[in-house]
C-alpha positions as CSV (number, residue, x, y, z in Angstrom):
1,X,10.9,13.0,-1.8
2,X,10.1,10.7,1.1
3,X,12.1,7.9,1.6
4,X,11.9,4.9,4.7
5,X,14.2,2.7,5.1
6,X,13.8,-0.9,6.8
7,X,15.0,0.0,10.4
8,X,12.8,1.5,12.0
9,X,10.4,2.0,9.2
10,X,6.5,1.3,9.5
11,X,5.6,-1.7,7.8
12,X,3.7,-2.6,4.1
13,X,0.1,-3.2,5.8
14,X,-2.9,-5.1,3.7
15,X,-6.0,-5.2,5.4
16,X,-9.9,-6.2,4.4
17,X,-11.7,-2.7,3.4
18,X,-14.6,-2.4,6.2
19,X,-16.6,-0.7,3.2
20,X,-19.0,-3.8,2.7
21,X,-20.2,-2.3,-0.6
22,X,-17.2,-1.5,-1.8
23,X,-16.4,-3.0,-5.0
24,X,-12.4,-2.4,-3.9
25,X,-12.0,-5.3,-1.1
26,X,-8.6,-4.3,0.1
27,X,-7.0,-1.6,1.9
28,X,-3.1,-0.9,1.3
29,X,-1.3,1.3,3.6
30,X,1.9,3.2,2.1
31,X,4.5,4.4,4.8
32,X,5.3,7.8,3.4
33,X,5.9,10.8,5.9
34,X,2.3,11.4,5.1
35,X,0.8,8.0,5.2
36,X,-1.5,7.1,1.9
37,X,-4.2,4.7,2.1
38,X,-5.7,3.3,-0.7
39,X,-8.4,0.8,-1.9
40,X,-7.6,-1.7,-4.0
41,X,-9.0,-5.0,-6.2
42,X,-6.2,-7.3,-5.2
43,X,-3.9,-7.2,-2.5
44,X,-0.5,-7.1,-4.4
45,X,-0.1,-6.1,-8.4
46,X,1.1,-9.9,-8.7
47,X,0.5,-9.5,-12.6
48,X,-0.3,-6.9,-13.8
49,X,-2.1,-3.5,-13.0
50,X,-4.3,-3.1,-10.3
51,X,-7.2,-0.5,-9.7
52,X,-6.9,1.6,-6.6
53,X,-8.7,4.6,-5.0
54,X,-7.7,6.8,-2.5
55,X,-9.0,5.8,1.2
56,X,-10.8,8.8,2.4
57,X,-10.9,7.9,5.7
58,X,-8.8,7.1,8.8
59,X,-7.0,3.5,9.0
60,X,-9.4,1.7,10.7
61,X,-8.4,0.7,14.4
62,X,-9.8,-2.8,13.9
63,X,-8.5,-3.6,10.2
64,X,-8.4,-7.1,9.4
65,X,-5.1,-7.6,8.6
66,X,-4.2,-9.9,5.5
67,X,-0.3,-9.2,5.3
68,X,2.3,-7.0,7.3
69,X,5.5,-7.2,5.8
70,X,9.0,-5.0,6.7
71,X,9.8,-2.4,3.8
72,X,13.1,-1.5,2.6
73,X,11.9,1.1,0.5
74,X,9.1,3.5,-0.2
75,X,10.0,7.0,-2.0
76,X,8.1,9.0,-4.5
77,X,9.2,10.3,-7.3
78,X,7.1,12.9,-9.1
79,X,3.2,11.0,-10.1
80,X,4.7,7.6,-9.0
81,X,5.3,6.1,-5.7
82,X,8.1,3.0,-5.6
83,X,7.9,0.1,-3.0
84,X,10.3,-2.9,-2.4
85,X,9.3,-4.9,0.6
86,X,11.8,-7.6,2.4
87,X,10.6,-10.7,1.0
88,X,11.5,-13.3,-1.7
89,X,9.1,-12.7,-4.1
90,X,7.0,-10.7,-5.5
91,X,8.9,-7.7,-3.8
92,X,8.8,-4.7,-5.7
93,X,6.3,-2.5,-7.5
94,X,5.1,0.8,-8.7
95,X,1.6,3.0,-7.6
96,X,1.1,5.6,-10.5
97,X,-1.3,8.1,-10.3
98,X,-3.8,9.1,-13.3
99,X,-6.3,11.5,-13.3
């Protein structure tokens, strides 16, 4: 289980997806020990699911970045990853994965 707590902890990033073709528009970056990048529709899960794909590739160096906010937690727990970010709203959800 991997758990980060907001001091010192690397922060929720949202960032346009470079892949032009891409039919997945957003990168999200999860601060786990091993850091997970994914591809997603929408930036945040603001109502209800939201498709996402495993980023193959590196973070890119010159992301352009939509949102950077502090994190006060991110910990998995078994197929599920939970996330509660410092701000008022809008500040928690849950990346499940499905075969």
């Amino acid at each position: 289980m991997s758990v980060r707590l907001a001091s010192g902890a690397a922060p929720f990033v949202v960032a346009r997806n470079p892949q032009a073709d891409s039919r997945l528009p957003y990168l999200v970056r999860l601060p786990l020990e091993r850091e997970l990048v994914l591809k997603t529709r929408a930036p945040w899960p603001a109502t209800a699911r939201v498709d996402c794909h495993r980023f193959e590739e590196p973070w890119p160096g010159d992301a352009e970045i939509v949102e950077k906010t502090r994190v006060l937690l991110c910990r998995r727990r078994g197929a599920a990853i939970d996330l509660v970010l410092d701000r008022p709203r809008q500040s928690r959800s849950q990346f499940v994965f499905t075969r």
